[in-house]
Every structure is written in C-alpha cells, then in structure tokens.
Legacy VTK file of the C-alpha trace (Angstrom):
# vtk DataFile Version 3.0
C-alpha trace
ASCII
DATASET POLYDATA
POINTS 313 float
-5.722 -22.461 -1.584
-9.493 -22.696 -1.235
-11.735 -20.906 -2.958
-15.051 -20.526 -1.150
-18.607 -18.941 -1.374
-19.129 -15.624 -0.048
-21.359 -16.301 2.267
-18.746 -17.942 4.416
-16.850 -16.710 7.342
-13.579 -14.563 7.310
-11.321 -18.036 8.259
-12.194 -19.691 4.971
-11.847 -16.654 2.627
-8.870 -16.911 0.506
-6.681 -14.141 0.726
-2.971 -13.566 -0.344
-0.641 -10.489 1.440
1.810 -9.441 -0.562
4.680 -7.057 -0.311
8.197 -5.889 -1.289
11.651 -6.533 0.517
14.475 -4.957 -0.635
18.075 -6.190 0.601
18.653 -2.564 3.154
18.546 -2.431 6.732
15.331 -0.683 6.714
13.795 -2.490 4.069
14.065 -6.001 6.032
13.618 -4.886 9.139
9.613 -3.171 7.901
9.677 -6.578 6.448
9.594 -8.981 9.838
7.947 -6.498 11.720
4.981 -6.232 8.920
5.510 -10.222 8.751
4.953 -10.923 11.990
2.136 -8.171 13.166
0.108 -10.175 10.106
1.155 -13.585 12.020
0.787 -12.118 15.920
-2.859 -9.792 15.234
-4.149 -10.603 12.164
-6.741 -12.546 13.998
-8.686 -15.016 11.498
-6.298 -13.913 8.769
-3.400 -14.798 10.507
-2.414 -18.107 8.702
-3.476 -16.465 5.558
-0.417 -17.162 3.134
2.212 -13.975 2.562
4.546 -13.234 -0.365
7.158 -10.981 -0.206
8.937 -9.850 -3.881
12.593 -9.962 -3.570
13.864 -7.497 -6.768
17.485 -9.040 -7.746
19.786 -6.482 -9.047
23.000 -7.672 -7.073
22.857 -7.224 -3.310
20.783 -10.121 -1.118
18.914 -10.281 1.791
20.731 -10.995 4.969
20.647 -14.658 6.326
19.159 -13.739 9.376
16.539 -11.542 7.881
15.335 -15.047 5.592
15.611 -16.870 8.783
13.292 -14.978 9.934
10.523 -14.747 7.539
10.712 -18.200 6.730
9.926 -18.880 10.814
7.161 -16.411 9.814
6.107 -18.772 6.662
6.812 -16.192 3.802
7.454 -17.090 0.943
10.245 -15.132 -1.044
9.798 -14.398 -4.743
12.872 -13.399 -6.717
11.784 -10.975 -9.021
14.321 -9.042 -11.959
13.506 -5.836 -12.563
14.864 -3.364 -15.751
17.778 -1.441 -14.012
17.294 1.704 -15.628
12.991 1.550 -14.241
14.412 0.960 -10.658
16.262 4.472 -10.926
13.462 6.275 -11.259
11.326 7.076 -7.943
9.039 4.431 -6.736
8.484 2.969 -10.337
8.585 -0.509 -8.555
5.315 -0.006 -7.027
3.461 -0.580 -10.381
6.095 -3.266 -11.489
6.219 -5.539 -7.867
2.197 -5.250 -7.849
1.992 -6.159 -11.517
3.776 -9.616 -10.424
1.785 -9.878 -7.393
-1.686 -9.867 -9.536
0.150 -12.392 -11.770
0.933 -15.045 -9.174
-2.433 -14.529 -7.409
-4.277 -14.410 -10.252
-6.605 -17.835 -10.825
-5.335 -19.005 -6.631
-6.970 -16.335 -4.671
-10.180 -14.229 -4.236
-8.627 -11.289 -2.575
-5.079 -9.800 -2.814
-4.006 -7.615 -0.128
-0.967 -5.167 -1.537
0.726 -3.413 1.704
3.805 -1.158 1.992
5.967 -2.911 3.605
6.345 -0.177 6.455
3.244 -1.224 7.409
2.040 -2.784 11.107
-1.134 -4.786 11.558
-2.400 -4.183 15.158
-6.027 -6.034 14.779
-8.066 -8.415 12.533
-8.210 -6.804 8.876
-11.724 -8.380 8.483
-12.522 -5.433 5.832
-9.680 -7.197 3.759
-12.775 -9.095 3.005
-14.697 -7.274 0.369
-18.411 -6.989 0.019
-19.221 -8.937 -3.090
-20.196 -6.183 -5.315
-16.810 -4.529 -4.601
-13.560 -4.750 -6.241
-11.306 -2.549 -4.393
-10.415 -1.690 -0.995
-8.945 1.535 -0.585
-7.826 4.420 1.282
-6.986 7.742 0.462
-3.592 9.803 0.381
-2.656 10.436 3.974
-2.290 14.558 2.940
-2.947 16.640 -0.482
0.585 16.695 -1.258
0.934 16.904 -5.303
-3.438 16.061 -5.058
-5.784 18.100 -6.658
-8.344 20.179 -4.582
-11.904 19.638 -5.793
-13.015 23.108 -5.973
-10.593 24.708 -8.271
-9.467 23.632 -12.138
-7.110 20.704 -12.807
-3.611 22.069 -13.069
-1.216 20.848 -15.755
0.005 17.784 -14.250
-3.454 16.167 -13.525
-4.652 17.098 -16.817
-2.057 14.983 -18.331
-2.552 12.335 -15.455
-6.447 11.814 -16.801
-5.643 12.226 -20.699
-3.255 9.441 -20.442
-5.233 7.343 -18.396
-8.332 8.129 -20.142
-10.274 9.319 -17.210
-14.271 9.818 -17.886
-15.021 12.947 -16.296
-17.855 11.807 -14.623
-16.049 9.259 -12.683
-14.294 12.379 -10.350
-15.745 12.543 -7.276
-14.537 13.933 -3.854
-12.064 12.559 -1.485
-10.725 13.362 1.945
-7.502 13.294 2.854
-6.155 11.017 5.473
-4.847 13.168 8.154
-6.215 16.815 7.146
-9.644 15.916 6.075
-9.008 18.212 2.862
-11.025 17.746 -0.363
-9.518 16.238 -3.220
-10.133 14.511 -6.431
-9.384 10.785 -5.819
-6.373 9.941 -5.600
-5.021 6.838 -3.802
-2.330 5.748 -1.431
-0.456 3.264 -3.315
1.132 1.391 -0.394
-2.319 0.095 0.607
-5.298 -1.688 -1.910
-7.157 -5.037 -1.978
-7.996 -6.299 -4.860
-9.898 -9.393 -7.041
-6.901 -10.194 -9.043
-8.665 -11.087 -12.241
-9.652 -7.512 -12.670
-6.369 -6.510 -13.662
-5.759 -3.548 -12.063
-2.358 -3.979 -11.314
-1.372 -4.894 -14.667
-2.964 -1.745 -16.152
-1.019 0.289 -13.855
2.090 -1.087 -14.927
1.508 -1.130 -18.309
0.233 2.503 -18.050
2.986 3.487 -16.166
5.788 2.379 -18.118
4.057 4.000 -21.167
3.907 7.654 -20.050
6.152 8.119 -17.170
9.094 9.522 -19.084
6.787 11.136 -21.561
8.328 14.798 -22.138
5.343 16.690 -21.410
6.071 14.958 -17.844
9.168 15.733 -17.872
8.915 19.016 -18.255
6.694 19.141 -14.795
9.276 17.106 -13.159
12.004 19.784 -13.633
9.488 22.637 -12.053
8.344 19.893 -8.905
11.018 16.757 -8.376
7.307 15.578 -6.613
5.353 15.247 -9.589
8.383 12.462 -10.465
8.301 11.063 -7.108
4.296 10.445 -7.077
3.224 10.001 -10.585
3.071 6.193 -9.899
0.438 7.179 -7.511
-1.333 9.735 -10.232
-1.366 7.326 -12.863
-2.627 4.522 -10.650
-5.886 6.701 -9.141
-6.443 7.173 -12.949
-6.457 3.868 -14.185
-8.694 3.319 -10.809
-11.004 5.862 -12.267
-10.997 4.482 -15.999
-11.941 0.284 -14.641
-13.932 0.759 -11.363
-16.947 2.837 -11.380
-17.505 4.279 -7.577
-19.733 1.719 -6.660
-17.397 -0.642 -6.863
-14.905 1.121 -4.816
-14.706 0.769 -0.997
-13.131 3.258 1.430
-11.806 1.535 4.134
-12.572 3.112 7.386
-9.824 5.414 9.014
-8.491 3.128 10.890
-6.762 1.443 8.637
-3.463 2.661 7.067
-3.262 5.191 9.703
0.338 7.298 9.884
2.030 7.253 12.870
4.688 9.321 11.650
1.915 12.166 11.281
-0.065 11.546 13.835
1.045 14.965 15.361
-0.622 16.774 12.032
-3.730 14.841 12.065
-5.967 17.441 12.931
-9.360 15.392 12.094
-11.640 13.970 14.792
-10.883 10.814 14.424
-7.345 10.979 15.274
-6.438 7.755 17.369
-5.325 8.363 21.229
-3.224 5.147 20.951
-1.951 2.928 17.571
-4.429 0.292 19.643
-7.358 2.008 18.210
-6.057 1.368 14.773
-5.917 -1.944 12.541
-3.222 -1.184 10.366
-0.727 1.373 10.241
1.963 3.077 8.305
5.244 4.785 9.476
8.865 5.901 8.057
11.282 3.797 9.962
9.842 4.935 13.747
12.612 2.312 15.426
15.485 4.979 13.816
14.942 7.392 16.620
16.272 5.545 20.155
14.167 7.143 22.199
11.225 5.835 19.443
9.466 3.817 22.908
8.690 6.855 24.605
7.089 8.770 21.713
5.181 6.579 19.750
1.501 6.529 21.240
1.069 2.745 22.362
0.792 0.566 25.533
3.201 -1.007 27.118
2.473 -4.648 25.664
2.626 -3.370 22.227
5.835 -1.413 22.561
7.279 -4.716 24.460
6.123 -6.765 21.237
7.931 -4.110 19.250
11.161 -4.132 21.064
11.406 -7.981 20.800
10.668 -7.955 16.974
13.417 -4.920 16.320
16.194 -6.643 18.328
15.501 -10.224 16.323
17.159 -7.937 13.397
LINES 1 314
313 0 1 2 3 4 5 6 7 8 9 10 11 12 13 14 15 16 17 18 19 20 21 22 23 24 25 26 27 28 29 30 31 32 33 34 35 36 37 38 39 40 41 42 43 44 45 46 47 48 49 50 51 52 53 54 55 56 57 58 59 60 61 62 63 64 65 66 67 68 69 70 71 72 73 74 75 76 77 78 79 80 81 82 83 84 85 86 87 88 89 90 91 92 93 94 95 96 97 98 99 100 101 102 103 104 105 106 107 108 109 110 111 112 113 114 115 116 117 118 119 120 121 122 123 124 125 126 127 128 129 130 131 132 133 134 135 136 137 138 139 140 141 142 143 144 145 146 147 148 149 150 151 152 153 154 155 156 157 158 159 160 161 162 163 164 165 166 167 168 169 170 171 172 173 174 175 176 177 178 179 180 181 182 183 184 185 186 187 188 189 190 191 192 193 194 195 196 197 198 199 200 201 202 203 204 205 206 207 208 209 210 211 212 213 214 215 216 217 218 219 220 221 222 223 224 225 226 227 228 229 230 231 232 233 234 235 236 237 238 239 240 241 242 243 244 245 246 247 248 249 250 251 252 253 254 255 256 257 258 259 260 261 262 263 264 265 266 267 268 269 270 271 272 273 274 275 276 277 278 279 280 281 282 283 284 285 286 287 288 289 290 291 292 293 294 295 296 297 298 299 300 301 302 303 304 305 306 307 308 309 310 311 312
C-alpha cells in the first residue's frame, strides 16, 4: 500500500474498507452487495483494498458467497472470537473493529469501518479526511436510548461517561439522523473513518469488555433490554469524547449513511427523493420483502443493478 502526502488526489490516498461477514443468509448476502457497490460506485476508491472479518465459531461461509467476494478482490480474515462475548448483543462491533485497527495499523492512512448492510451509491471522497481530522462520523439515525441535550443525564449515561472518563466539557450537541432531535453525541457505530494509529478502536474494545457486564449495568439492562443492546454504541461515543477533542471530529454530511429502511420517518429537510441523492446508505435486509423493487425509492438502473447482485446469492 502507498502511503502518500496529503496534498495528493483521492486515487493515491491509502485507504482500507473493512467489515464483518458472518456465515447467515443475510449476513453474506449485505456482504456482496456492500462488496460490490464499493467495486461498481466507489468512483476513485473503487480499487481501494477491502477486508471482510470472518468470526469462526463453527458454521462457514457458503462456497458461492467466497466465490463471490474473491471475484470482488476481498480479502477474508478468519477471526476467533470468546464464545460467551458473541452472546451478548452486538459486542462484536468493538471486538471485529479492534482487529481491523490492528491489521491496518502501520499499512494505511485511513480506515473506513462500515456495517455491512451498507450500499455505496457514489464516490466516498469525504472518506478522505481533512488533515487536522481524525474521525469521520455520523450521528445515530434516531434518539433511541440517546440523551436529549436539554434535560439531566439519566442513570445509564451517567455511568456511560464515569466509565469512559468523559470531560464534561467535551459534550456538545448532536442531531439525529432522521428526526433532527438534539442529543449529546452519540455515534452510529456501523459507520467511522479513522487514522488507525490513534487507537480508537482498541480503546473501545478494551473499554467495552471492562464494563459491559458491570452490575450497575446490569441492573439497567433488566429495566430496558436496549441499554444491553446499544451500550457498545454508549461506550464507544464516550471513549470518542475522552481521545478526540471536537475539532478533530468531522460530521459527515447527511448523505452519507442514510436509512432507507426509515426513510418514511425522516421528517428533516434533507430527506433524499431517491437513494441516488445519497453516497452511502444503510438498510435492514430491504431484498426480504418481494415486492422490495417497487418500494424502495430508486431508478430503474439502480434497482436493475440490485436485482442482478441479489440473484448472484
């Protein structure tokens, strides 16, 4: 890989995606679809190399589904995870990023950690970062288990910031994705760029696997099963908030890691008339409903593109 000055164009910026694949229909079929949307629109990025983290605990990809990503030049990273970590909800995020830092760490300038139920529809070029940033970023697509900036931190967040070690006067306001409401930060975890050698990942993980079954947590998680399913997400926006002062954070513009799967509750004005307008987006399996072609808001071409790719699996 070659490592460049940063005065040079997008094409010669080195940049690593990475994601996870895990062996389930859905899992592998987000997989070629975010695979090749990288490899079909990624524009100048297009060739950029891709890892995909394969977590081994018994079952295995399908042959076709490694056909196909290979065709797509992936490369496939076997990856063993604790058993009794992969029970509990989403605590791979932290883990499968952790590894992703590690292998990109000293090779690349920018890694690019997606969701794998993500599409790319147009050149990321803000993958890029400005060179007094260290992470790209964009919010929580809805407040969910988020705390509102105008009223006190409940219970859960307090915790969230004492174990993290949050300085308070690194909180600053945050809109969500698709209701434009006003939170502290706190963001999506299926979607950040990075400069590896900052560590973030790493500190999430090691953060993570500190507290997470910590009984004053545990407590919370019996009142809310979501304070469980998101505190990977709450202990990553505060270990965001302990490294990076704002400046150094970027907010991508809303176009990216837009979800289709609410795009009939976005009620801000900058809610997209067709996935075209977007550069990346996010969805929950859209190709699950067979009638998905006439209700998801695209063009003909790019439901045609997604109709090939879907019957390849």
């Amino acid at each position: 890989m070659i490592m460049v000055s940063a005065n040079m164009n997008i094409a010669s910026e080195s940049i690593l995606f990475t994601s996870v694949v895990f062996p389930s229909t859905s899992s592998e079929t987000n997989a070629v679809l975010l695979a090749a949307s990288i490899r079909e629109y990624a524009g100048s990025l297009a060739h950029a190399p891709i890892c995909f983290f394969v977590p081994e605990y018994g079952e295995q990809l399908t042959m076709a589904t490694r056909n196909k990503l290979d065709s797509l030049n992936v490369r496939l990273v076997p990856l063993e995870l604790d058993k009794e970590v992969l029970r509990f909800p989403l605590a791979h995020y932290p883990l499968i990023a952790a590894a992703a830092e590690s292998l990109a760490k000293d090779t690349t300038n920018f890694l690019v950690w997606l969701c794998t139920n993500t599409i790319v529809l147009q050149e990321p070029a803000a993958f890029i970062l400005p060179n007094d940033k260290n992470l790209g970023y964009r919010p929580v697509h809805h407040t969910n288990v988020g705390s509102p900036y105008n009223t006190p931190l409940d219970s859960y967040w307090t915790l969230v910031y004492e174990y993290c070690n949050v300085p308070e006067d690194r909180i600053f306001p945050m809109k969500t994705h698709v209701e434009g409401a006003t939170i502290r930060p706190y963001f999506n975890a299926g979607f950040l760029i990075t400069r590896p050698e900052k560590g973030l990942f790493k500190a999430w993980r090691n953060t993570f696997l500190a507290i997470y079954r910590e009984n004053s947590l545990q407590e919370l998680y019996q009142n809310d099963e979501r304070y469980a399913i998101f505190i990977h997400q709450a202990v990553l926006s505060g270990i965001i908030l302990r490294m990076f002062t704002l400046d150094e954070m970027y907010e991508l513009p809303h176009k990216y890691n837009y979800p289709l799967h609410l795009h009939a509750e976005d009620i801000t004005d900058h809610r997209p008339l067709t996935l075209e307008e977007c550069i990346t987006v996010r969805h929950e399996g859209f190709y699950r409903d067979s009638s998905w072609a006439e209700k998801v808001p695209a063009r003909e071409p790019l439901k045609q593109w997604l109709a090939k790719h879907l019957q390849s699996q």
